[in-house]
VONU-664118 format. One record per residue (C-alpha): x, z, y; chain; residue in three letters. Coordinates in Angstrom, 1 decimal, decimal comma, always signed. Example, Ala and Ser with C-alpha at 12.3 -4.5 7.8 and 13.67 -1.06 7.14 Angstrom:
<rs>
+--------+--------+--------+--------+--------+
:     xx :     zz :     yy : chaine : residu :
+--------+--------+--------+--------+--------+
:  +12,3 :   +7,8 :   -4,5 :      A :    ALA :
:  +13,7 :   +7,1 :   -1,1 :      A :    SER :
+--------+--------+--------+--------+--------+
</rs>
This chain:
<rs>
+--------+--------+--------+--------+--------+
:     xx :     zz :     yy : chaine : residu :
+--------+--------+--------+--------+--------+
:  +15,5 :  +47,1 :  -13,6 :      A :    UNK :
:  +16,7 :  +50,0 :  -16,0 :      A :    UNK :
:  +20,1 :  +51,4 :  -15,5 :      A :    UNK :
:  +23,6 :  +50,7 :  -16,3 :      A :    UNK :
:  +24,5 :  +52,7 :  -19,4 :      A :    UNK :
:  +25,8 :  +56,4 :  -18,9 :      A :    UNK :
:  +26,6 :  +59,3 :  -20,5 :      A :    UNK :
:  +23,7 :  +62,4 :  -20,9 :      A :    UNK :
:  +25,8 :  +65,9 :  -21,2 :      A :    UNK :
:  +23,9 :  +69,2 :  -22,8 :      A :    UNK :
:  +24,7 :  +72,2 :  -22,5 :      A :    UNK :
:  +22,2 :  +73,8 :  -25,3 :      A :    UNK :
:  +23,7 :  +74,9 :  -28,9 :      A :    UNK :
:  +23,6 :  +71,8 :  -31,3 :      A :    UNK :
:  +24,1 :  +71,9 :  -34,8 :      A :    UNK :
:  +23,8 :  +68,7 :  -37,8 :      A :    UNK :
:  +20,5 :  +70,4 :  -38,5 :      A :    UNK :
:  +19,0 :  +70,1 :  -35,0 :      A :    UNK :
:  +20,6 :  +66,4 :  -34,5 :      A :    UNK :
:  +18,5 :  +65,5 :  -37,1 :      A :    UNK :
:  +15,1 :  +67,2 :  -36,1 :      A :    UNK :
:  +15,7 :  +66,8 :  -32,2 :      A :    UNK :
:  +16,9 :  +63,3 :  -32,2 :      A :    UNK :
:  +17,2 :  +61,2 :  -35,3 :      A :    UNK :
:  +13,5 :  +62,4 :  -36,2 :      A :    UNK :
:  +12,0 :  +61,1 :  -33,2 :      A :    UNK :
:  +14,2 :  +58,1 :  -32,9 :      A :    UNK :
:  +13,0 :  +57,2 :  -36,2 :      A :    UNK :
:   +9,3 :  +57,7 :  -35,7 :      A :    UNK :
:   +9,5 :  +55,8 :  -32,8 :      A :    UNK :
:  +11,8 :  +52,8 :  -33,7 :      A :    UNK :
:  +12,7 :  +53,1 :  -36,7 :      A :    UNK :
:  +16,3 :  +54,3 :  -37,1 :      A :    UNK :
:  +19,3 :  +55,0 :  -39,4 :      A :    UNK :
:  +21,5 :  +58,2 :  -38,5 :      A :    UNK :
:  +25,2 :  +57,9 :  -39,9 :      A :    UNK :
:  +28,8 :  +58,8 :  -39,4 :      A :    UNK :
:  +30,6 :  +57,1 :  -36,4 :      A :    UNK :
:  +32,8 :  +53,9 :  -36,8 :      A :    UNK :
:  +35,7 :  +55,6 :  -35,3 :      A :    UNK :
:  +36,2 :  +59,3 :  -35,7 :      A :    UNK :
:  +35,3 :  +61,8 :  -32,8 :      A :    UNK :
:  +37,7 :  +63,5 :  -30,6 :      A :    UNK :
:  +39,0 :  +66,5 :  -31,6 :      A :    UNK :
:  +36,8 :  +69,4 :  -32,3 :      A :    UNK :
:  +33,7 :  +67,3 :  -32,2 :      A :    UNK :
:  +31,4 :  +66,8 :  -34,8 :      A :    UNK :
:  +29,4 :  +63,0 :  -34,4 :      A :    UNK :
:  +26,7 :  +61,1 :  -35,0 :      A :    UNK :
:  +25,3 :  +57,1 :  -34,8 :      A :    UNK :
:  +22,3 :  +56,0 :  -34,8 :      A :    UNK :
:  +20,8 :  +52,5 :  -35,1 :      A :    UNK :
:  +17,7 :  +51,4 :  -34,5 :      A :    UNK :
:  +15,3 :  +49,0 :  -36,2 :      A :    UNK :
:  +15,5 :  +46,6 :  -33,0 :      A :    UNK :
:  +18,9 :  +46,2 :  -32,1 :      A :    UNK :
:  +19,6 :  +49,4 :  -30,0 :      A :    UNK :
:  +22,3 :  +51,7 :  -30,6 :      A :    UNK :
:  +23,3 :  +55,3 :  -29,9 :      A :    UNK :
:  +26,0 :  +58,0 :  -30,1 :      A :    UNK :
:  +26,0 :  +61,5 :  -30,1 :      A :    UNK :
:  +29,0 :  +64,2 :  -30,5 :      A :    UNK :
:  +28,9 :  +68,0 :  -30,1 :      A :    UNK :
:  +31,0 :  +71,1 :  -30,4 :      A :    UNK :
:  +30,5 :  +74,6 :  -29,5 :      A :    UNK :
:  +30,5 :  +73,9 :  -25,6 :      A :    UNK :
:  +27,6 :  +71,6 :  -26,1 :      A :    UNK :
:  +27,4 :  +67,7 :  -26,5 :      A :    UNK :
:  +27,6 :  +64,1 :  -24,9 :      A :    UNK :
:  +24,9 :  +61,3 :  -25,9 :      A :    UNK :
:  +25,3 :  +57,5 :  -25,3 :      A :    UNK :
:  +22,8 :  +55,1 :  -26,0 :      A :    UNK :
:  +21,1 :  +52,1 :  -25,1 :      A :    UNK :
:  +17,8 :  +53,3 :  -26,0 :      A :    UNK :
:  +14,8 :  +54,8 :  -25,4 :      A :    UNK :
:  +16,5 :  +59,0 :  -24,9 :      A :    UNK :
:  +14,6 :  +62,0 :  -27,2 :      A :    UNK :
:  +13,1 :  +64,3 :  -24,9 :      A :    UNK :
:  +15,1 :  +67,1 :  -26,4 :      A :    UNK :
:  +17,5 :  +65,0 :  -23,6 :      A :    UNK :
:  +15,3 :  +64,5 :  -21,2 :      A :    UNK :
:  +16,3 :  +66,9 :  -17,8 :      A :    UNK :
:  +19,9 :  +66,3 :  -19,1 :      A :    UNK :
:  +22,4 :  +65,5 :  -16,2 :      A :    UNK :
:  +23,8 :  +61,7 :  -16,5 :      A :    UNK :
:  +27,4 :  +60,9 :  -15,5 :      A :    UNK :
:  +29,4 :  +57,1 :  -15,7 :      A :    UNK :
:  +32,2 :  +57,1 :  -18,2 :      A :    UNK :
:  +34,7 :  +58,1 :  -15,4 :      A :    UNK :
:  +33,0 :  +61,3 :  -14,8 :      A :    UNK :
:  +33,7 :  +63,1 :  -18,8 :      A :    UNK :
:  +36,5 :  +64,4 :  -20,6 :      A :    UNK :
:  +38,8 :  +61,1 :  -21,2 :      A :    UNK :
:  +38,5 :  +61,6 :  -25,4 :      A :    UNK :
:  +35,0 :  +61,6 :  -25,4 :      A :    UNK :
:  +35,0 :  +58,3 :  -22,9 :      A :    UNK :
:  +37,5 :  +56,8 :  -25,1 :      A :    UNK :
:  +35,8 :  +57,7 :  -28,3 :      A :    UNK :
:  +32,4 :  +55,9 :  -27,0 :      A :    UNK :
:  +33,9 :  +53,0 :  -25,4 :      A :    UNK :
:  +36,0 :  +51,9 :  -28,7 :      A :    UNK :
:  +32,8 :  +52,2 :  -31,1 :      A :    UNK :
:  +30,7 :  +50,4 :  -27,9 :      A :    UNK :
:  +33,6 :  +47,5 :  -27,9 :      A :    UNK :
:  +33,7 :  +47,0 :  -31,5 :      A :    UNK :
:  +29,9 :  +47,0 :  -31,6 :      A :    UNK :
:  +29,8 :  +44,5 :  -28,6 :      A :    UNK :
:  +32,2 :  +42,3 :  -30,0 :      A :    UNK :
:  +30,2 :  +42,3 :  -33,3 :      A :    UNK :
:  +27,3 :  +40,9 :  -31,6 :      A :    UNK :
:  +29,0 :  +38,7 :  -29,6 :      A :    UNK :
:  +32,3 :  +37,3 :  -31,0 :      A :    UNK :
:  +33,5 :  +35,4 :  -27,9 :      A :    UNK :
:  +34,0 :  +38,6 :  -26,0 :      A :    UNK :
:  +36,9 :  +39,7 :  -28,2 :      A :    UNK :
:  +39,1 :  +37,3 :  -26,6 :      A :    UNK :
:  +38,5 :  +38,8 :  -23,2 :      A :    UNK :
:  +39,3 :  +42,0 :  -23,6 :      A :    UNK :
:  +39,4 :  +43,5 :  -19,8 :      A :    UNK :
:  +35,8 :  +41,6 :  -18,8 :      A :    UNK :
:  +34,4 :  +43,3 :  -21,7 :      A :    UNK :
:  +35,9 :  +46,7 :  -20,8 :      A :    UNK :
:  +34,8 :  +46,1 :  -17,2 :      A :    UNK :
:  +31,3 :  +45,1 :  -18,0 :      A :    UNK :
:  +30,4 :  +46,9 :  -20,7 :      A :    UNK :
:  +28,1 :  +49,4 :  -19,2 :      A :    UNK :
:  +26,2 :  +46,1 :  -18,3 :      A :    UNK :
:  +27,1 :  +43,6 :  -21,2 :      A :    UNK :
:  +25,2 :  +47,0 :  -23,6 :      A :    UNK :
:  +22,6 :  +48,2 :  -21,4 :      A :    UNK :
:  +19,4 :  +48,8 :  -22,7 :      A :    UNK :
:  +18,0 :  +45,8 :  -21,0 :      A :    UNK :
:  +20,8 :  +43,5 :  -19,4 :      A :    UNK :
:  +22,6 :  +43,4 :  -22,4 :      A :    UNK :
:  +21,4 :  +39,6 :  -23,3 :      A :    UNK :
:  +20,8 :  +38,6 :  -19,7 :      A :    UNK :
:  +24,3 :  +39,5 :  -18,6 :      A :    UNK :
:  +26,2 :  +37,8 :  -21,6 :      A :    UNK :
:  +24,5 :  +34,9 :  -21,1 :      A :    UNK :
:  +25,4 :  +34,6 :  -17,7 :      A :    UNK :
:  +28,5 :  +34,4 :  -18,4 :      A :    UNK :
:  +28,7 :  +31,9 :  -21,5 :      A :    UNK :
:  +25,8 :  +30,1 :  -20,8 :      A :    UNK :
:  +26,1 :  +29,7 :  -17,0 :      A :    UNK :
:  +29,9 :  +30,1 :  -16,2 :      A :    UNK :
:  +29,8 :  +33,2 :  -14,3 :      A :    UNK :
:  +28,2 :  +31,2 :  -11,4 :      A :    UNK :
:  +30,9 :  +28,9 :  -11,2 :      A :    UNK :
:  +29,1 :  +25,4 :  -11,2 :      A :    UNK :
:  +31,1 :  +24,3 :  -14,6 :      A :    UNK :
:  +30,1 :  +23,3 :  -17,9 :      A :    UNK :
:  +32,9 :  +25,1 :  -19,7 :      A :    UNK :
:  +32,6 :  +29,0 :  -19,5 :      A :    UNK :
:  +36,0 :  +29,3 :  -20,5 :      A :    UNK :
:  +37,8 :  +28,4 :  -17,2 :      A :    UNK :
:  +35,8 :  +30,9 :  -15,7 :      A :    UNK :
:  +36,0 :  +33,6 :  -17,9 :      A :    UNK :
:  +39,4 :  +33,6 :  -18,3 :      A :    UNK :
:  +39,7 :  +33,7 :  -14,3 :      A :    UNK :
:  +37,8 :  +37,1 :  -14,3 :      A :    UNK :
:  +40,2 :  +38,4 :  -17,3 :      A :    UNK :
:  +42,7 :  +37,9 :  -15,7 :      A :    UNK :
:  +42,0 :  +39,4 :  -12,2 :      A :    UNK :
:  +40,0 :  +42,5 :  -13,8 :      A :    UNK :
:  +43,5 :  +43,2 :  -15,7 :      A :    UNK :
:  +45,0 :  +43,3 :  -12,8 :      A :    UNK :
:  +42,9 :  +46,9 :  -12,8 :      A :    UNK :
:  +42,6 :  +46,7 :   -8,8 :      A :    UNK :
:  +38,9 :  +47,3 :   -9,4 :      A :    UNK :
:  +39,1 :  +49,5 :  -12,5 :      A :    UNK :
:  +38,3 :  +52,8 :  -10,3 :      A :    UNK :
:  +35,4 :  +51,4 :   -9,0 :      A :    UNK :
:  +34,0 :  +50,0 :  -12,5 :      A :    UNK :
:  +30,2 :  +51,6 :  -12,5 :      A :    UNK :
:  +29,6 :  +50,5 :   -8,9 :      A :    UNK :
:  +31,1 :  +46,7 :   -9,3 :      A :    UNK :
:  +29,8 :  +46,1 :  -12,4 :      A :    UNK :
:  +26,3 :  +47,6 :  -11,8 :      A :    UNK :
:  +26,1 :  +44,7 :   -8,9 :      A :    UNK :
:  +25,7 :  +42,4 :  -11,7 :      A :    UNK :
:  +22,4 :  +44,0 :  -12,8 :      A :    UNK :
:  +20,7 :  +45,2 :  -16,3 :      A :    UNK :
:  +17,1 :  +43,5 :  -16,1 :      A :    UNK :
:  +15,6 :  +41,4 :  -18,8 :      A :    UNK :
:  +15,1 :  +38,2 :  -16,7 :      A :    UNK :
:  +18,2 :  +36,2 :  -16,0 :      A :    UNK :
:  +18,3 :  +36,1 :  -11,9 :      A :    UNK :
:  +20,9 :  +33,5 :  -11,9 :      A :    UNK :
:  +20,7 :  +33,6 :   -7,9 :      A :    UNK :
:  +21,4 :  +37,3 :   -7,6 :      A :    UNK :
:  +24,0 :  +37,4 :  -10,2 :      A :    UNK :
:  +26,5 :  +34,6 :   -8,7 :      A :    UNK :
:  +25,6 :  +36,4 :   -5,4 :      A :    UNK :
:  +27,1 :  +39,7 :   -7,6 :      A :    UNK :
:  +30,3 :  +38,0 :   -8,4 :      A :    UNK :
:  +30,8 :  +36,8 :   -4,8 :      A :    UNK :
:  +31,8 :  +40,3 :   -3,9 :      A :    UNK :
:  +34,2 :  +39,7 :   -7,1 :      A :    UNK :
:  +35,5 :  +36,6 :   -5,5 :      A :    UNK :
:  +36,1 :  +38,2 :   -2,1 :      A :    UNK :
:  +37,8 :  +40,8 :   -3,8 :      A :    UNK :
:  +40,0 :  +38,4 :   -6,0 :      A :    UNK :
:  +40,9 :  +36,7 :   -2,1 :      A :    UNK :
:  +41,9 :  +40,3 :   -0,6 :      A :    UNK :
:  +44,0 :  +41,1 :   -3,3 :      A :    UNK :
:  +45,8 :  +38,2 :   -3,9 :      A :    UNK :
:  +46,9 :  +38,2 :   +0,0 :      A :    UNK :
:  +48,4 :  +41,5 :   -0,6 :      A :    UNK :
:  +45,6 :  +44,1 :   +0,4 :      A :    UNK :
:  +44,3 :  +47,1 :   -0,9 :      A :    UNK :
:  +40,6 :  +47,6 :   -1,1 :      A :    UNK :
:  +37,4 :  +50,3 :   -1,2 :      A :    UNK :
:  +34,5 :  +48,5 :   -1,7 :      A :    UNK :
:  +30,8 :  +49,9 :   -0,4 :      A :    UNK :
:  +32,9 :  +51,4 :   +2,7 :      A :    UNK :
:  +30,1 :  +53,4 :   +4,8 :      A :    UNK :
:  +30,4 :  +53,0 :   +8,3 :      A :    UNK :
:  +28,8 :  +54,7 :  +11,4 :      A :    UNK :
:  +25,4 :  +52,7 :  +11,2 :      A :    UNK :
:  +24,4 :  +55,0 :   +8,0 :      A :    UNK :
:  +25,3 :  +51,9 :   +5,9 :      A :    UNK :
:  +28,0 :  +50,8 :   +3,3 :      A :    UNK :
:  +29,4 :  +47,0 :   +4,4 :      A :    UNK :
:  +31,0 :  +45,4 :   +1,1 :      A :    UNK :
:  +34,9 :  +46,6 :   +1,7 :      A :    UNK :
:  +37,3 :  +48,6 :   +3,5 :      A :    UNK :
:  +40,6 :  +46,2 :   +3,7 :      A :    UNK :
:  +43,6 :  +47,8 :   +4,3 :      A :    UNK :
:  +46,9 :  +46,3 :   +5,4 :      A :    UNK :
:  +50,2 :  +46,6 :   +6,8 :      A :    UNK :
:  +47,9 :  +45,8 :  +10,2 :      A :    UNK :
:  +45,7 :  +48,5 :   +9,6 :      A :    UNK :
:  +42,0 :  +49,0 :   +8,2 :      A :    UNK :
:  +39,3 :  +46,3 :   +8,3 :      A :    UNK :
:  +36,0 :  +46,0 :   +7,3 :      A :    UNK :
:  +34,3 :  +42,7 :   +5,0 :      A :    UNK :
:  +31,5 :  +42,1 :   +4,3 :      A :    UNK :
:  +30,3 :  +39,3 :   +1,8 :      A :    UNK :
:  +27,3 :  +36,4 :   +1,9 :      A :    UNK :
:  +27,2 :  +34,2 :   -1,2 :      A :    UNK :
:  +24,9 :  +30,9 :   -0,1 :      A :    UNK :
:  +22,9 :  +29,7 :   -3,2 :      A :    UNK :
:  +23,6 :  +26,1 :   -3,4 :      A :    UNK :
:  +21,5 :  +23,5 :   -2,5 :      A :    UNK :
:  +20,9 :  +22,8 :   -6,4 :      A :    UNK :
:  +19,6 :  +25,8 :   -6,7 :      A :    UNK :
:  +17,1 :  +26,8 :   -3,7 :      A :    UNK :
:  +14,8 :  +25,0 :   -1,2 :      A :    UNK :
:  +17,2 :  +23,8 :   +1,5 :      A :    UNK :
:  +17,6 :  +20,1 :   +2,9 :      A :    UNK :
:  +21,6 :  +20,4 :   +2,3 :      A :    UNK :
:  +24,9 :  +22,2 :   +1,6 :      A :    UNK :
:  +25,7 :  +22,9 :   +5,1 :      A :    UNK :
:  +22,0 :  +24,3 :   +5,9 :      A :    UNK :
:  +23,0 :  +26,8 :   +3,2 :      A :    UNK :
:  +25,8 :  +28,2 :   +4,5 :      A :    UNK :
:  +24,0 :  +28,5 :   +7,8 :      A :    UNK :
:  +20,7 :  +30,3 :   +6,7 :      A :    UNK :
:  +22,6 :  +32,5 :   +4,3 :      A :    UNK :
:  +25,6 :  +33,6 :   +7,0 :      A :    UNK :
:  +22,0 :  +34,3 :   +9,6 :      A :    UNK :
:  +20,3 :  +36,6 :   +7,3 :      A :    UNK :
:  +23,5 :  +38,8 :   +6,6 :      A :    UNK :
:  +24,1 :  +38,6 :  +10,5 :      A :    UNK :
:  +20,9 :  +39,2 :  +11,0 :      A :    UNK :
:  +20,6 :  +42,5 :   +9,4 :      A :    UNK :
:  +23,4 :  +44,2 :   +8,4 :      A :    UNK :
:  +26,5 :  +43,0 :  +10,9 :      A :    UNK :
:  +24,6 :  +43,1 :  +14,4 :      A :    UNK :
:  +23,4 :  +46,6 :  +13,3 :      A :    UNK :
:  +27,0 :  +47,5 :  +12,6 :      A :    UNK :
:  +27,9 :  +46,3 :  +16,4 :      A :    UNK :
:  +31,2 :  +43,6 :  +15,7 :      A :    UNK :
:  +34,4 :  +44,4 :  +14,4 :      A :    UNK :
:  +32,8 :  +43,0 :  +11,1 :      A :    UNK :
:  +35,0 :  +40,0 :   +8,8 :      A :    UNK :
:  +32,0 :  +38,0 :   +7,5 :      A :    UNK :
:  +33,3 :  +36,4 :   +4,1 :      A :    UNK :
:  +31,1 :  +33,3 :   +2,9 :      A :    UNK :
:  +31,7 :  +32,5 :   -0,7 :      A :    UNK :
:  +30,5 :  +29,2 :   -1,6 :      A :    UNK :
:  +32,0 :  +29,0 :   -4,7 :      A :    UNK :
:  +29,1 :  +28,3 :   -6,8 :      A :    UNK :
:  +28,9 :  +24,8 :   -4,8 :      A :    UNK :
:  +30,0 :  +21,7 :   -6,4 :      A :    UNK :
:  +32,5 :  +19,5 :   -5,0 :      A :    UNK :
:  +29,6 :  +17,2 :   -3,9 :      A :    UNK :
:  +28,1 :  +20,3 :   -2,0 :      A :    UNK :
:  +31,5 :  +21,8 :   -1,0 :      A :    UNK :
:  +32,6 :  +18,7 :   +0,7 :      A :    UNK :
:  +29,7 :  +18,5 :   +2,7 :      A :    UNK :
:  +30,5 :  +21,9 :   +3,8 :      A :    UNK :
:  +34,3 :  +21,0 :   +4,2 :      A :    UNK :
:  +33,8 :  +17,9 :   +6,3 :      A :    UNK :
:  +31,2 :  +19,8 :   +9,1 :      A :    UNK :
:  +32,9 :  +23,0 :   +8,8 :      A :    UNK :
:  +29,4 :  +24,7 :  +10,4 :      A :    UNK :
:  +29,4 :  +27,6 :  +12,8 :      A :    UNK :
:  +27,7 :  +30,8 :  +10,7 :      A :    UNK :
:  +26,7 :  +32,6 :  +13,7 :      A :    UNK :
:  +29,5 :  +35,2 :  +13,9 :      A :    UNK :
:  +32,8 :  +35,8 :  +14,6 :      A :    UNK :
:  +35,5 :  +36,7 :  +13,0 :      A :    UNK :
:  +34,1 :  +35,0 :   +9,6 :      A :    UNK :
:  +35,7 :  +32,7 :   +6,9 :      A :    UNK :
:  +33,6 :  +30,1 :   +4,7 :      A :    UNK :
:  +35,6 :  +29,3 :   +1,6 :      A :    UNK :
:  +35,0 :  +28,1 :   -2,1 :      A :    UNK :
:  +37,6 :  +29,6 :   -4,9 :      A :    UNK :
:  +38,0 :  +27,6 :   -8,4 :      A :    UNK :
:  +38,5 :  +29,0 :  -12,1 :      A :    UNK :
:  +41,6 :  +28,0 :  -11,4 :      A :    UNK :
:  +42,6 :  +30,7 :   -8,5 :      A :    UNK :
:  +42,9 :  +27,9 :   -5,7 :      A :    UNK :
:  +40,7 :  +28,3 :   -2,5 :      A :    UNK :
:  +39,8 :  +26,3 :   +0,0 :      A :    UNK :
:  +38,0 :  +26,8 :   +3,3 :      A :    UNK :
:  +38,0 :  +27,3 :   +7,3 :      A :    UNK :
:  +37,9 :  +30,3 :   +9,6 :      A :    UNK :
:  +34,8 :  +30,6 :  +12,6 :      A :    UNK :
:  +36,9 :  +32,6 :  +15,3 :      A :    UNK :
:  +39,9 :  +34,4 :  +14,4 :      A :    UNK :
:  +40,9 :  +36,4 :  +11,6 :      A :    UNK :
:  +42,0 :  +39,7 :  +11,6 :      A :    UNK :
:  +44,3 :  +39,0 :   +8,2 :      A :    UNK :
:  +46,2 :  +36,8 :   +6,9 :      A :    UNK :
:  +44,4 :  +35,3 :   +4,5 :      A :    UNK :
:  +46,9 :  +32,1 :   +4,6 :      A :    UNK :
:  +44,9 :  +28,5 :   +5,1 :      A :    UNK :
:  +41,5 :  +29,8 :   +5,3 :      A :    UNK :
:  +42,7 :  +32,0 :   +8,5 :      A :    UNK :
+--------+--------+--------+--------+--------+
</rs>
């Protein structure tokens, strides 16, 4: 699985002449490429180049006196090669800005829908461009809902607008949208497992806490979230059962149960307790969910809540011991 997309930063002296013989030469041996002025002009003081390759790939690359920042989603010119790599949090905000308005105006020229979801495609965009997620991860989205178990992305994609504009996960964009993954083969499984941690999040917030997801704890681990409350701190961590549609179990509620033992198995009895286990079954249909509803089963650790969210916002669900926050009916 390559990478999400980031920023390479050089500190050698650059100049139009060595752009062209250090990068576009050997992007155009190799791939066949076009070099040409940006779509949007460069920050202030920087001189700019973009380059587009014969198969689809893109990449930017602006310099001043100080040295230069490339972006791309392909294959990097060893002239870059023992460069340092940072997210787009971690360089000057006008060269971020600069790079993620021609990125967004190149994504949403390849894939029209996204315009009308502006914060998803913001959020994901290190993922929705990476050099090889970049079909996998649109698709999962307009071709399978996000995971929810709907016909109609739209629902669904409108739900994650929504709550990404909310920006309560904004600061931790690289790690929360790397979950979802840049490979080449569309792991449907893994990916609505990704957006579990999304739902979980979307449950948190709305009951009024404040969140830092991939909290480490004592055990030399992260566990999925740090919640903190009027109450004090907590700790979450997430399970998202595959549904019975979609793996080799006898029913919905054997599901839940081999899921929630795996997670308990590893992670939460090395951590020792103290540990809300959050089981997001949202992926289930209502045939599946109802099943789940109706025998409410144990999980096999305590505190823990087993609940389904809609595209809608609405949960429903049931607590297994009780809950350290008030997470209204499901508590």
């Amino acid at each position: 699985m390559a990478s999400l997309l980031r920023f390479r930063r050089s500190t050698e002296s650059w100049s139009a002449g060595t752009v062209q013989d250090r990068l576009y030469r050997p992007l155009n041996s190799k791939l066949g490429a076009t070099s040409s002025t940006p779509w949007f002009a460069p920050p202030s003081g920087y001189e700019a180049r973009r380059f587009e390759m014969d198969n689809g790939d893109i990449a930017l690359f602006a310099w001043n006196d100080h040295g230069a920042y490339w972006m791309g989603n392909t294959e990097t010119p060893e002239a870059l090669w023992r460069t340092e790599k940072y997210a787009f949090s971690e360089v000057p905000d006008p060269i971020s800005d600069w790079v993620e308005r021609e990125l967004l105006a190149q994504l949403h020229e390849e894939t029209p829908w996204l315009e009308s979801y502006p914060h998803l495609s913001w959020f994901f965009l290190p993922v929705f461009l990476s050099k090889d997620g970049r079909e996998t991860s649109r698709a999962f989205f307009t071709d399978h809902a996000a995971g929810f178990p709907i016909d109609d992305p739209e629902p669904a994609l409108q739900f994650y607008e929504s709550f990404l504009e909310t920006g309560v996960l904004d600061e931790y964009r690289h790690l929360m949208a790397g979950k979802l993954g840049t490979s080449e083969a569309l792991n449907l499984i893994r990916m609505t497992a990704a957006m579990g941690e999304f739902n979980a999040a979307y449950l948190l917030d709305a009951a009024g806490y404040d969140l830092v997801p991939e909290a480490p704890v004592s055990t030399g681990h992260s566990l999925d979230f740090r919640v903190e409350g009027e109450d004090g701190s907590h700790l979450a961590e997430v399970t998202h059962p595959a549904p019975p549609h979609r793996r080799s179990v006898s029913s919905a509620v054997e599901a839940v149960r081999q899921t929630a033992a795996t997670k308990v198995d590893g992670q939460l009895d090395a951590h020792g307790g103290g540990v809300l286990l959050m089981v997001d079954c949202s992926s289930f249909t209502n045939e599946e969910w109802q099943a789940v509803s109706s025998a409410k089963p144990a999980v096999g650790h305590r505190p823990a809540v087993v609940y389904r969210l809609r595209p809608d916002g609405t949960t429903a669900g049931y607590a297994d011991g009780h809950v350290p926050l008030d997470l209204g009916t499901l508590a």
